[in-house]
N, C-alpha and C positions, 0 to 999 in steps of 0.2 A: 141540893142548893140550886136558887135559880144565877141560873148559867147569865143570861142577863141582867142581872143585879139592879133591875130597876126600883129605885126609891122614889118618894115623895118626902119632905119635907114638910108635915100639914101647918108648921109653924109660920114657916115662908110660902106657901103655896096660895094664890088668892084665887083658885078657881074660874079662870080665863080660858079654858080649856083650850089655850094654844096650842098645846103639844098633842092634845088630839085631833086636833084640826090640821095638823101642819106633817101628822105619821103619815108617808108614803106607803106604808100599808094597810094601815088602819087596824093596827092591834092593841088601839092603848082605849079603855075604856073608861067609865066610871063604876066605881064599888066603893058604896060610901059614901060619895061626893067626893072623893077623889082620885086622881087620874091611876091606872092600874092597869100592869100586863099581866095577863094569865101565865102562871111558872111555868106550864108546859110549851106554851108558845113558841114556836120555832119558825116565825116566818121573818122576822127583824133583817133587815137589811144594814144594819149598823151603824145608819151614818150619823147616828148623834143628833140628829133635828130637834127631839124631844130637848137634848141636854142645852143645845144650844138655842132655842126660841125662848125656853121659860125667862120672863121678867126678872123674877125675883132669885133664882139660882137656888128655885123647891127643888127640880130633876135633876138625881143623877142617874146612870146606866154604867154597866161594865165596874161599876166602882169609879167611876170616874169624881173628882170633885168638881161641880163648878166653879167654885171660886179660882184655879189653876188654868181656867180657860180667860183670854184675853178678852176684855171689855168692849164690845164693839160700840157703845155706846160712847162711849168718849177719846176716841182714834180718830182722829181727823184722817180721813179717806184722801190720798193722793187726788189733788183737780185732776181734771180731764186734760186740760193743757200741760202737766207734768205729763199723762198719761199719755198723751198724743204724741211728746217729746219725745218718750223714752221708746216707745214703739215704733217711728217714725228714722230717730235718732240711734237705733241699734244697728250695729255691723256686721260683718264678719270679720273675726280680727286671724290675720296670716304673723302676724310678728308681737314676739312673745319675750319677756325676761327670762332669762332661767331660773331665777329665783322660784322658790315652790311659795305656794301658798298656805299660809296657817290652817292647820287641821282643824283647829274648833271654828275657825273659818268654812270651812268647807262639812263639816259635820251638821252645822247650825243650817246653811245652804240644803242640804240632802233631809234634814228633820222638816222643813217648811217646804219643800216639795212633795213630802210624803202627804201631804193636803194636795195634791190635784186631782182633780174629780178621775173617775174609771167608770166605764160602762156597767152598772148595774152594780154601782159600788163596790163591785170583788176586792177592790184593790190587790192584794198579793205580788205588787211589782217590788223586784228588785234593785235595788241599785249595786254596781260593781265598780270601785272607783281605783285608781291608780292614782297616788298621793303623796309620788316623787316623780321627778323628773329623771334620776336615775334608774329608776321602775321602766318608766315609758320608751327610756331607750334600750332596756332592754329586750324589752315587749317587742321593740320593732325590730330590731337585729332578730328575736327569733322570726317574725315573721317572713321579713327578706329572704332569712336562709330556706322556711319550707318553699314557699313558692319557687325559690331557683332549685331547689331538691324537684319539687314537679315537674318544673317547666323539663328539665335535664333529665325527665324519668318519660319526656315525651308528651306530656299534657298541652293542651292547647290553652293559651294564657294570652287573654288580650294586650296591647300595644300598648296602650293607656295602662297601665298598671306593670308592664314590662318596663316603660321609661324608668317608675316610679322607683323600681328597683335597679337602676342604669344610674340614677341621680345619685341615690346612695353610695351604692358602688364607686363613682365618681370622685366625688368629694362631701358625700354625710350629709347631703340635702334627707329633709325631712318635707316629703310630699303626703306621707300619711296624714298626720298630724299636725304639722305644719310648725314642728319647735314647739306646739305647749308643752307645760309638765305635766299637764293634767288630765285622765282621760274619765272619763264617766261613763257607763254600758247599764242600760235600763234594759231589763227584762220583762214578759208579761208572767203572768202566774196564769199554771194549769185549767185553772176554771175560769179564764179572763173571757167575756163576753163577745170582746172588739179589742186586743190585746194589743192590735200595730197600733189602734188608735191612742189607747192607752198609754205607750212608751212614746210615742211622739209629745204628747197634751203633756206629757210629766217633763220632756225635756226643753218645753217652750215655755213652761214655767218656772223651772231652775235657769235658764238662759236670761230672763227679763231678770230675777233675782241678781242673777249673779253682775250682771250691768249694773244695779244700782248698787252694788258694794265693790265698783273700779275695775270685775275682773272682764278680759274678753273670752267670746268662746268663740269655735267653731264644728259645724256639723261636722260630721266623720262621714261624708258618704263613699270617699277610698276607702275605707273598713268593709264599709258592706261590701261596698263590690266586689273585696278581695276575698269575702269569705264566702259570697257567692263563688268565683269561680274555684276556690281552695277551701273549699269546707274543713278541713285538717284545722285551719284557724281557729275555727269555734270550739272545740276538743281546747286548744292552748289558752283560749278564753273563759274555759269552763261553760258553754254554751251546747244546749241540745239542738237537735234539727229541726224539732218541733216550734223553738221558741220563738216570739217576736221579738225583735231589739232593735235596737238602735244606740249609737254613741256619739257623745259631744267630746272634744278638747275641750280645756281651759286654761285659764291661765291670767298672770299679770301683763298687761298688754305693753306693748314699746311704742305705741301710738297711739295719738289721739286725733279724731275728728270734729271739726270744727262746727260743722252742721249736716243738718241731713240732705238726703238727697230729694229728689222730688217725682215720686213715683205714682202721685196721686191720680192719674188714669193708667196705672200700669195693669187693672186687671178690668176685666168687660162686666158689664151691670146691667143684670138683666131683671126686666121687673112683671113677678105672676100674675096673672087677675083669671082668677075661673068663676 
């Protein structure tokens, strides 16, 4: 069987040979007059180009149907001044509901992230999410306890992350996380090209998402840091040493912002000409 399962349609097909003009690697031919991969072909990159360029929804691949793919023809595209808004207009949110978030909430968020582009289209990234806030606190209680297990076995553990477990101990501040209930951990897969780049681009795209359906996030970079210095974390996280990650909170926010801030020379502009 071709593992590719590419079709044509000759009923709906009008011969525009878009899809071979638009194959990033040029395996789609003509035979017949119409568009055709050779069964043995193993060079496809998988991103669907073919399925998604054709007009008439003649192409399908993988078995896919076109007609199951959203119409871009008739989606009115977010303006630029929404778009400006919500980029502009995005936070970091530190305060949080305790209420959890609707699963098929958050399932529908992670299926429309699994469309962000990866280097050399591997995809293979994971997501690992934590989908109670009772979860989350437990997560942190074990974390507090290896690190004070290390620090007490002698390890050298920075200040900044020593506070973070002082606060706790305290009175149950949450500096990890900062009170979401929600936490999200994207991984790259084995054969990821640019894999750090990969898990960042996928959680900058679940972050913008998740703003326009009310929820706030925050970067987790107390996570990393702390499994930098305590690698034992990644084990409790189910995470190799090899892997790239990174992780967001989330959550229903307890604030709102009124407008954005105004950062527009906040980075240097530099212009090429060779």
């Amino acid at each position: 069987m071709n593992k590719l399962q590419f079709t044509v349609d000759h009923g709906l097909c009008v011969r525009c040979d878009a899809c071979i003009q638009d194959c990033p690697r040029k395996i789609i031919h003509h035979t017949n007059g119409f568009p055709e991969i050779p069964p043995e072909e193993d060079g496809c990159l998988g991103c669907q180009h073919c399925l998604a360029i054709c007009p008439t929804g003649a192409v399908s691949i993988f078995g896919l149907n076109p007609a199951d793919s959203i119409p871009l023809d008739s989606v009115a595209w977010p303006t630029a001044e929404k778009m400006r808004a919500l980029v502009c207009g995005r936070r970091t949110v530190r305060r949080y509901s305790e209420r959890d978030v609707d699963r098929c909430l958050i399932d529908t968020l992670l299926a429309d992230t699994a469309h962000a582009p990866t280097g050399g289209n591997t995809c293979g990234l994971t997501f690992s999410v934590i989908d109670s806030r009772r979860e989350l606190l437990a997560l942190l209680a074990k974390i507090i306890e290896i690190i004070e297990t290390v620090h007490a076995g002698g390890r050298e553990i920075s200040e900044f992350i020593l506070d973070g477990v002082r606060a706790y101990r305290r009175d149950g501040s949450d500096e990890v996380f900062r009170g979401a209930p929600h936490l999200l951990i994207v991984t790259a897969g084995e054969k990821a090209y640019c894999g750090e780049a990969d898990v960042i681009i996928a959680l900058s795209y679940f972050e913008l998402m998740a703003f326009t359906e009310g929820l706030g996030t925050t970067w987790c970079g107390f996570i990393k840091f702390i499994i930098d210095a305590v690698p034992e974390v990644r084990g409790l996280l189910g995470l190799t040493l090899e892997q790239p990650f990174y992780a967001m909170a989330f959550g229903i926010p307890m604030v709102h912002y009124s407008r954005t801030v105004q950062r527009n020379r906040a980075a240097q502009i530099k212009t090429l000409r060779f």
